[in-house]
C-alpha positions as a Markdown table, in Angstrom:
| # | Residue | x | y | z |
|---|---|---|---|---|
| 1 | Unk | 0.0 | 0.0 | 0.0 |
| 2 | Unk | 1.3 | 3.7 | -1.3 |
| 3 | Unk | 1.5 | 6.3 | 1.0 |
| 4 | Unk | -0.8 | 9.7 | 1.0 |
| 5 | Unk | 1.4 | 12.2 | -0.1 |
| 6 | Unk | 0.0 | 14.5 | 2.7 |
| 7 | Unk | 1.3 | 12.0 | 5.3 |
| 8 | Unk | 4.4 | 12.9 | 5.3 |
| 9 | Unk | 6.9 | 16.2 | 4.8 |
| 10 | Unk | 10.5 | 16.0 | 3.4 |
| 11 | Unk | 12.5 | 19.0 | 4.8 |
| 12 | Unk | 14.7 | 20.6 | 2.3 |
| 13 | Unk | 18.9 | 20.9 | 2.1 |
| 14 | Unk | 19.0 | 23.3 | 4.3 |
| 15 | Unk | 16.6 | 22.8 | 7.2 |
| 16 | Unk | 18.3 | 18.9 | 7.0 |
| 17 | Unk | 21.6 | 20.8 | 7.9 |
| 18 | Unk | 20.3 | 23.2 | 10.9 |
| 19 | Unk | 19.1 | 20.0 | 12.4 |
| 20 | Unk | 22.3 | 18.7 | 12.3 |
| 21 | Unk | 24.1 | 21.7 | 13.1 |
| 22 | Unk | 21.0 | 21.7 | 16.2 |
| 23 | Unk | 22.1 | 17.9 | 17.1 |
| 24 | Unk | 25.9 | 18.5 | 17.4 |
| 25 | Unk | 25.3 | 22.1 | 19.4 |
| 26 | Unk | 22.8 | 20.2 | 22.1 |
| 27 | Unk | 24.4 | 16.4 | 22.1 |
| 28 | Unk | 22.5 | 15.2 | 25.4 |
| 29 | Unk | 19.2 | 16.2 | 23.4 |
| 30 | Unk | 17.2 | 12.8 | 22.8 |
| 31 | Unk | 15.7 | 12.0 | 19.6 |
| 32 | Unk | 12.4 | 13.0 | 20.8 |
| 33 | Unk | 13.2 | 16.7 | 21.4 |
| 34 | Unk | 14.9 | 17.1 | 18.3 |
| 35 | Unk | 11.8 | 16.2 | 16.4 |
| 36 | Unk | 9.8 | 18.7 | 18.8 |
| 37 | Unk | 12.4 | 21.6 | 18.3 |
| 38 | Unk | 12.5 | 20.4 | 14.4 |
| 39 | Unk | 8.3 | 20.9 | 14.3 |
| 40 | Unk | 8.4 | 24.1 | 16.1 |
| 41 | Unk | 11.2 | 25.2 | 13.8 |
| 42 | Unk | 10.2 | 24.4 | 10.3 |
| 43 | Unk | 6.2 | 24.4 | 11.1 |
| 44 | Unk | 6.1 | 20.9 | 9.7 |
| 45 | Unk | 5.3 | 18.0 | 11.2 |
| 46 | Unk | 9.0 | 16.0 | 12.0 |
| 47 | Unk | 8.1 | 12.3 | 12.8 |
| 48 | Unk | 10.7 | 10.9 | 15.6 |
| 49 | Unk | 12.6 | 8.3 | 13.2 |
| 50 | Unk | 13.2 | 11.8 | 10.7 |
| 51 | Unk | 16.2 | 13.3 | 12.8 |
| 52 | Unk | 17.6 | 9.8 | 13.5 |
| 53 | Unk | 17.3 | 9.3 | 9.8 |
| 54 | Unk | 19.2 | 12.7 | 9.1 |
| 55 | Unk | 21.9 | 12.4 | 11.4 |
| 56 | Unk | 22.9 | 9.0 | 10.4 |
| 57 | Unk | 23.6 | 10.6 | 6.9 |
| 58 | Unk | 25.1 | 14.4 | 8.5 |
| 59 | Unk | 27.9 | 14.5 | 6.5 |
| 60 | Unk | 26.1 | 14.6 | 3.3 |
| 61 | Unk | 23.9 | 17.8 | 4.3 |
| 62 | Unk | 26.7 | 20.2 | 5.3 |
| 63 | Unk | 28.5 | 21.2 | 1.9 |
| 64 | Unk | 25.9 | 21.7 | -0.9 |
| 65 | Unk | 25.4 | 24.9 | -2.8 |
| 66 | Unk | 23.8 | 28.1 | -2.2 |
| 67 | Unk | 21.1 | 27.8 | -5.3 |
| 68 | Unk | 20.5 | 23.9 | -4.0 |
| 69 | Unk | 19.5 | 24.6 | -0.1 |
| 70 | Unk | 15.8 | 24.7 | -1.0 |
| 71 | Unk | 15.8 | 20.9 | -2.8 |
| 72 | Unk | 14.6 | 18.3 | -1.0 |
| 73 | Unk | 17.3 | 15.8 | -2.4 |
| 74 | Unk | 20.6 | 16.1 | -3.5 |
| 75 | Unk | 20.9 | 15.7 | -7.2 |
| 76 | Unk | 23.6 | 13.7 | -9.3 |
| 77 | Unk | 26.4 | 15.3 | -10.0 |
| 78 | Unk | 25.9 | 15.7 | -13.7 |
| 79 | Unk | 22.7 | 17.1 | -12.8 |
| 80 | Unk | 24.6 | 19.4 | -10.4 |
| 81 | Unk | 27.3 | 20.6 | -13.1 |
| 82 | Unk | 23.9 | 21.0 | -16.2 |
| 83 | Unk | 22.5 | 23.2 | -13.1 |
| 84 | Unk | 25.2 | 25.3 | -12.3 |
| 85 | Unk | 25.6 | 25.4 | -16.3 |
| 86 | Unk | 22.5 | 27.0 | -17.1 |
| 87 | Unk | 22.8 | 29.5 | -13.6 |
| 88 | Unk | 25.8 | 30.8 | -15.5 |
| 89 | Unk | 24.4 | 31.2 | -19.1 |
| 90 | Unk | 20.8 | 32.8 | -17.0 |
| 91 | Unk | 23.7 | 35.2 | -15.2 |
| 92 | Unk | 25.3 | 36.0 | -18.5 |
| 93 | Unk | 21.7 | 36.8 | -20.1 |
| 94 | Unk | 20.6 | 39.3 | -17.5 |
| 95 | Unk | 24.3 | 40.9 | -17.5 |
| 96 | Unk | 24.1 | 41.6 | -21.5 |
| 97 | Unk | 19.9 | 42.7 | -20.9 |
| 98 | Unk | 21.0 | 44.6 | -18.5 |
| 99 | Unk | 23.7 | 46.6 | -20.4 |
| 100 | Unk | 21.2 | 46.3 | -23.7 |
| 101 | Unk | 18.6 | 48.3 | -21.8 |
| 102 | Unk | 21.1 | 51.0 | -20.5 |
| 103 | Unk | 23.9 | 51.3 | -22.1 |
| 104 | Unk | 26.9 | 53.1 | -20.6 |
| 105 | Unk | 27.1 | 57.3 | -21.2 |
């Protein structure tokens, strides 16, 4: 049987890593309080096995990049590079719209 999609929340990048960074500031917390502080933080409901889930994988929330903090998932690695491809051809777009729409006196 499929779960309801409404059952369930998946934090993103970033709130995975404050909870983390939350675990290793107060280590005699219990698993328990970390779910409570995680629902009172993110205003989504943080079932107890999601920290102990998160923690078991830490290291692979603390270095992603800035434009991939509000994913839910980390994404391949050629996935990453096409992303950060197209970033750079959307920041090259604006700075040549930019200079077409006022050019320099």
């Amino acid at each position: 049987m499929a779960r309801r999609p409404s059952s369930y929340s998946t934090l993103s990048l970033a709130q995975k890593n404050l909870l983390c960074t939350k675990a290793a500031a107060e280590p005699s917390w219990t698993l328990a309080q970390l779910m409570d502080w995680g629902s009172q933080r993110f205003q989504v409901p943080v079932k107890r096995s999601t920290p102990q889930g998160i923690l078991k994988r830490k290291r692979d929330y603390n270095n992603f990049p800035e434009p991939h903090s509000t994913r839910k998932r980390h994404c391949a690695p050629p996935q990453r590079a096409l992303d950060d491809k197209l970033l750079h051809k959307i920041d090259e777009y604006k700075a040549w719209h930019v200079t077409l729409r006022f050019p320099a006196l």
